[in-house]
C-alpha positions as a Markdown table, in Angstrom:
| # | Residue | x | y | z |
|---|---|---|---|---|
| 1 | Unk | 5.3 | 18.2 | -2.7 |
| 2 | Unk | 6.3 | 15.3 | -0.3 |
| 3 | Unk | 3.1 | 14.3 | 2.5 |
| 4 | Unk | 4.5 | 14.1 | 6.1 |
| 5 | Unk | 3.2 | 11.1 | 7.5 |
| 6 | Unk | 0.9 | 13.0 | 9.4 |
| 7 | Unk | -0.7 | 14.7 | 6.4 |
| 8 | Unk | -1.1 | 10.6 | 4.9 |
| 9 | Unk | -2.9 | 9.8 | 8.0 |
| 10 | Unk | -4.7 | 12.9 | 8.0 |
| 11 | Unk | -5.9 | 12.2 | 4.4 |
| 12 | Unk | -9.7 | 10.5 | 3.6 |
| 13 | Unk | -9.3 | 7.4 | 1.3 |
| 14 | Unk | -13.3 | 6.9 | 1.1 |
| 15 | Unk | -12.8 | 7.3 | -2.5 |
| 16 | Unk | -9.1 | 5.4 | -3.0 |
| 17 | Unk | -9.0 | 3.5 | -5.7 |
| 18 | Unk | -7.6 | -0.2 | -4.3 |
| 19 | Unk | -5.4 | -2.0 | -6.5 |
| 20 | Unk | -4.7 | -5.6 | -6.0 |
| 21 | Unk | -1.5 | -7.6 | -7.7 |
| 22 | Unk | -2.2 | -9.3 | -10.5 |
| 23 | Unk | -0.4 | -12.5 | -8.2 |
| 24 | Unk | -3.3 | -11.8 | -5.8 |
| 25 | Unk | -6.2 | -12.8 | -8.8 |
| 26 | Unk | -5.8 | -16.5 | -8.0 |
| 27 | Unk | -8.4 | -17.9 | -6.2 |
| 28 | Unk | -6.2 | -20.1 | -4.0 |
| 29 | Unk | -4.2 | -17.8 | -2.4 |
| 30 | Unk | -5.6 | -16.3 | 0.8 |
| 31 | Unk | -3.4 | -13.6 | 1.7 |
| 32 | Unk | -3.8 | -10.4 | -0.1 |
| 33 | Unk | -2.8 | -6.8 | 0.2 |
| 34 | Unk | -4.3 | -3.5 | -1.7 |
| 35 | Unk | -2.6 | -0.5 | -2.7 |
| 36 | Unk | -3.9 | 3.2 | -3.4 |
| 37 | Unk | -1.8 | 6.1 | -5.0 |
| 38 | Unk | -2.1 | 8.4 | -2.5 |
| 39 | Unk | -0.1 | 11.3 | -5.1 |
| 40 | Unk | 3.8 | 12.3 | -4.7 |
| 41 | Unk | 4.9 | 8.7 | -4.5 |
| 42 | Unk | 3.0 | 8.0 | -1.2 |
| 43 | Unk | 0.7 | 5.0 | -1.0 |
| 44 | Unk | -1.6 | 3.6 | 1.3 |
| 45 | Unk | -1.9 | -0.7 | 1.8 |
| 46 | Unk | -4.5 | -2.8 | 3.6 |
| 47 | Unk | -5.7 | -6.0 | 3.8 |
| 48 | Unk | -7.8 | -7.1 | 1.3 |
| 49 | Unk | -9.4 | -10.0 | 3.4 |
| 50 | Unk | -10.2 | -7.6 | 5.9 |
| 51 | Unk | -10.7 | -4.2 | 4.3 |
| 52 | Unk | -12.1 | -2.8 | 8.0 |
| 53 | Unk | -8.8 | -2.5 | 9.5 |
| 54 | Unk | -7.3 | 0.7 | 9.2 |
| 55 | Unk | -4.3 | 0.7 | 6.1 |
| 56 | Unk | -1.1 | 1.4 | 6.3 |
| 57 | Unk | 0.2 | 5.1 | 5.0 |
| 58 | Unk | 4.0 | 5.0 | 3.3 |
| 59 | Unk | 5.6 | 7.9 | 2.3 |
| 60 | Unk | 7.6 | 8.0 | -1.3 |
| 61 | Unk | 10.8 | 7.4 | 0.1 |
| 62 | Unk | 9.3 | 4.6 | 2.7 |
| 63 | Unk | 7.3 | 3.0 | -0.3 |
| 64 | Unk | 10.5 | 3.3 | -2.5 |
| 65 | Unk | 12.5 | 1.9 | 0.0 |
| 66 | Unk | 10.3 | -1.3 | 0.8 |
| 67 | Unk | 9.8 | -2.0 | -3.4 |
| 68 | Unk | 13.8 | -2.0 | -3.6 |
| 69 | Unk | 14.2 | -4.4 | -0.6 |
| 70 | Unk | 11.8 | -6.6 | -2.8 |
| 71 | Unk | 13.9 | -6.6 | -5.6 |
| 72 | Unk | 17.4 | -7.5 | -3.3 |
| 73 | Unk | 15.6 | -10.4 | -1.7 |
| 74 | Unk | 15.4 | -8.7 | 1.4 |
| 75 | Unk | 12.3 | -10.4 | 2.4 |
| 76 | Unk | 13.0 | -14.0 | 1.5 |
């Protein structure tokens, strides 16, 4: 089953786990994002230097979307 955005928002990550990139482990770099499986393909992402701001909610096809642009170059 596909979440609606609305059902994404609606969900309660208090007990998401947060994955952080293995690019993110150096010490150096100051910009960070996290990233919890939120089931179907959907994922939630927030900022890992500020983990008090609300995250972000993708659905599968938005998430799937954004990791192919990566991969084109889209974003460099």
């Amino acid at each position: 089953m596909r979440a609606s955005k609305a059902e994404l928002y609606a969900l309660d990550l208090t007990g998401a786990r947060w994955v952080k990139s293995s690019r993110s482990m150096d010490k150096t770099t100051p910009y960070c994002v996290e990233v919890a499986d939120l089931g179907g393909g959907a994922v939630a992402v927030r900022d890992s230097n500020n983990t008090d701001l609300p995250p972000l909610r993708f659905t599968a096809e938005e998430w799937a979307a954004f990791r192919e642009g990566v991969r084109e170059g889209e974003f460099g």
